[in-house]
C-alpha positions, 0 to 999 in steps of 0.5 A, a space after each residue: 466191518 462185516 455186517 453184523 457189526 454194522 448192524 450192531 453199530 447202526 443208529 447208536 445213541 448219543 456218544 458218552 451217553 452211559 450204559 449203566 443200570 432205574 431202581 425205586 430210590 438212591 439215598 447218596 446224601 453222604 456226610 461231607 468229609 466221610 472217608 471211602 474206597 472208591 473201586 470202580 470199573 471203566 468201560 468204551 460206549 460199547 462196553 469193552 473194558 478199558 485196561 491200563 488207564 489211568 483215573 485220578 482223584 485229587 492228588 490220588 491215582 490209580 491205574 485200571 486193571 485187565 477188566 478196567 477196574 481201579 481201586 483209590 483208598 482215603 477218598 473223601 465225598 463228594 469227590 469228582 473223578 478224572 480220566 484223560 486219553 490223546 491220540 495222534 493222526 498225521 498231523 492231527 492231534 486230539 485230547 480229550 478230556 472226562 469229569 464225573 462231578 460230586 460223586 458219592 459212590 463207591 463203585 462208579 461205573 464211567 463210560 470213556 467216549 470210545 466206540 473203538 474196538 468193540 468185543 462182539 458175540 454172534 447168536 443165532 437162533 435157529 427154529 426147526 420149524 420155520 417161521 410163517 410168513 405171518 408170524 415174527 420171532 423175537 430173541 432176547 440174550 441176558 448173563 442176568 446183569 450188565 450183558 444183553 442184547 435184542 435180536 429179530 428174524 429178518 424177512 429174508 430168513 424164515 427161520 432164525 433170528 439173528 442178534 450181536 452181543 457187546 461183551 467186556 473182554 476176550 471171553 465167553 460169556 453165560 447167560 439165558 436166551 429168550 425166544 418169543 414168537 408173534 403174529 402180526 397182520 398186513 401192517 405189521 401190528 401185533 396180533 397175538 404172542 403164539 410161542 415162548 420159550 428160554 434156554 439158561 446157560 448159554 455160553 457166549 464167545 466173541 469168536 464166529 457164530 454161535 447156533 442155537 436150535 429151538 424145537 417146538 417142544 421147547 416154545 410151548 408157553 402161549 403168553 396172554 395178551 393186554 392192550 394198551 394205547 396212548 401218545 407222545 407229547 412234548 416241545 420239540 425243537 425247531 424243525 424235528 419230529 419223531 421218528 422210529 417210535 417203536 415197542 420192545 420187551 427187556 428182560 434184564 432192565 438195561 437201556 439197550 446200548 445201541 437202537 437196532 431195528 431188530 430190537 423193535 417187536 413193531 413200530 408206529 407211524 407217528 406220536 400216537 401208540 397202540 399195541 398188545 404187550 404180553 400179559 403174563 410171561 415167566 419171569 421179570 420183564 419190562 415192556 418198553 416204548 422208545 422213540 428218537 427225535 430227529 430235525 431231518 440231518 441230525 438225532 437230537 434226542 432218545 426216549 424210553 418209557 416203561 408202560 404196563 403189562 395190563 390193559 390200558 388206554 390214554 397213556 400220556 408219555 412226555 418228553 423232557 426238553 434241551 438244556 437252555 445256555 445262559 452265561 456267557 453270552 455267545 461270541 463273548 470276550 474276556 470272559 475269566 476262566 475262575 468264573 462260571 459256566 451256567 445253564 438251566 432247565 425246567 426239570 430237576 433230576 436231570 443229568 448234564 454232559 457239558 462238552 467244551 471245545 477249542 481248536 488250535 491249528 491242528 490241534 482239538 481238545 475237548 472236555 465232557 463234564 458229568 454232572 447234576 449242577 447247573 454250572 463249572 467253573 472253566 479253570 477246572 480243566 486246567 488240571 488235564 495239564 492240556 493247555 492254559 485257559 487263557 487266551 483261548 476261544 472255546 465252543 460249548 453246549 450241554 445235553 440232557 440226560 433223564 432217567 436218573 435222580 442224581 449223578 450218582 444213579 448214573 454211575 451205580 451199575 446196579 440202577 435199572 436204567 430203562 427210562 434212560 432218556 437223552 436230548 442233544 443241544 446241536 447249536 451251542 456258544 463260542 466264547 474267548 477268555 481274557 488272555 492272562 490271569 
């Protein structure tokens, strides 16, 4: 794996976190048994489309095309959706198996949990001037929707910026390239925002380097500054702390895919914040603070908050916490797979990936449950056709996802989705199921 792609991958969220789109409202209080056409469009963690998949809804199915998209007609909401995938590594065997619960939408977006594979185009932004030692350059790429990435100038280079593009599919893509340069000071604090300036239909390629040059004539924007402060709070889990608090602009209102540190315009030392943000800029833009939750060996947690572009001070960001497991009972018997798991949490509007696990031998299946409930009935995943339910011994844990108001908004590809917000569940339950029906 060549640098940038290490890079590109380094720190990335959570495994079958998605990728989607946060907008004011979404109304998909949909009338039982309504009938539509559901086309949507499924996507690895890193954005690839994936062709040639097979997506199933009740007794209908569909397989993806060259640009991952399906199309199942006659579909009555709510309606869940099922995909499944299995691979073979010696004598190793793993299935696994993905829900999306109760949708209402007609053109979901679904994440399959793979980081195989990813498509990547490399910018470079040149500065024909250089860059001080004093000053930073930030560089922003967006096609203006669902393609955008960060990149930064990195100590050793004092005159270009480098970023790495998750694309779709083998082909170029167009977009705008944003370039932002800054002072900061000893500590690396922001002072003030010196040079903007954008250049619009740049053609991305997923093959070698692509070089953009920037000349003086073309940063003479000098953005206004605002100065806003605040903290982070929240219950942590035993033994963590924040780590990477961090400032970031969006021009596209899309979580980023991946936390890089070239994405990070500064960090902060600990909960508390201060920062200058760019006032006035020429289009829509979203100043960001983001933070990850760690306990020392593993990240249970990402936070993104949407702060202004004013003077502010005493900002109060709060953390939502982990899921709470309630039935059944760790290292539980007999437990009938026509009942329920449940869980709960002290927040509504969350979303929740529920991960079950058996190991056999040298067999692992797993299932990621999508959804907005606060329980699923076991026997569902006896419909993957995997294995029976019965006289198996099985992990669970559930984590959180914020920033949505319901599963639909998770997979609407047109949700600003930058308070996306995640918190993992490390320690979860075991339990075996009664042996036959």
């Amino acid at each position: 794996m060549n640098r940038k792609m290490y890079l590109a991958l380094q720190n990335a969220l959570f495994m079958l976190s998605a990728v989607i789109l946060f907008s004011c409202q979404s109304d998909y209080s949909t009338a039982p048994d309504k009938k539509i056409t559901v086309s949507g469009t499924v996507r690895t963690f890193l954005q690839t489309n994936v062709p040639n998949f097979t997506v199933k809804i009740g007794d209908k199915s569909a397989i993806t095309n060259s640009e991952g998209k399906f199309v199942i007609t006659d579909v009555t909401t709510p309606y869940d959706i099922y995909f499944s995938d299995s691979s073979v590594s010696g004598s190793t065997i793993n299935r696994n198996g993905f829900i999306y619960k109760n949708l209402a939408i007609e053109n979901p977006l679904l994440i399959y949990g793979s980081f195989s594979n990813p498509l990547i185009g490399n910018i470079n932004a040149i500065f024909s001037n250089g860059i001080a030692a004093n000053k930073k350059a930030a560089t922003f790429f967006t096609n203006g929707s669902d393609i955008n990435a960060h990149g930064m100038n990195l100590p050793s280079q004092d005159s270009i910026s480098e970023m790495s593009i998750f694309l779709h599919e083998n082909k170029p893509v167009k977009g705008r390239l944003i370039a932002l340069i800054y002072t900061v000071n000893s500590s690396q604090e922001i002072v003030s925002y010196d040079n903007f300036g954008f250049k619009d239909e740049i053609e991305i390629s997923p093959i070698g380097d692509n070089n953009i040059i920037f000349t003086p004539s073309e940063l003479t924007y000098n953005p206004p500054e605002a100065e806003i402060s605040g903290s982070i709070s929240g219950n942590l889990p035993p033994n963590a702390y924040l780590e990477l608090t961090h400032f970031y602009l969006s021009f596209s209102g899309i979580s980023p895919v991946t936390f890089l540190s070239r994405m990070a315009l500064c960090f902060f030392e600990n909960s508390s914040f201060s920062v200058k943000v760019p006032a006035q800029l020429p289009f829509n833009y979203y100043p960001v603070i983001g933070t990850q939750i760690v306990d020392g060996t593993n990240l249970l947690g990402n936070f993104n908050f949407l702060v202004p572009n004013y003077n502010q001070t005493g900002l109060q960001l709060n953390l939502f916490q982990q899921a709470v497991l309630l039935s059944p009972p760790d290292n539980s018997t007999n437990f009938n797979p026509k009942n329920t798991l449940q869980w709960s949490h002290p927040q509504n509007g969350k979303v929740f990936t529920l991960n079950i696990v058996n190991i056999s031998g040298n067999e692992t299946t797993s299932y990621y449950i999508y959804t907005s409930d606060l329980n699923f009935t076991l026997d569902e995943i006896s419909k993957f056709n995997f294995q029976s339910p019965y006289g198996k011994t099985f992990s669970w844990y559930v984590n959180t996802i914020g920033g949505y108001n319901s599963i639909n908004d998770y997979v609407n590809p047109g949700y600003n989705n930058l308070m996306r917000s995640s918190m993992k569940m490390i320690t979860g339950r075991t339990f075996t199921t009664q042996v036959s029906h």
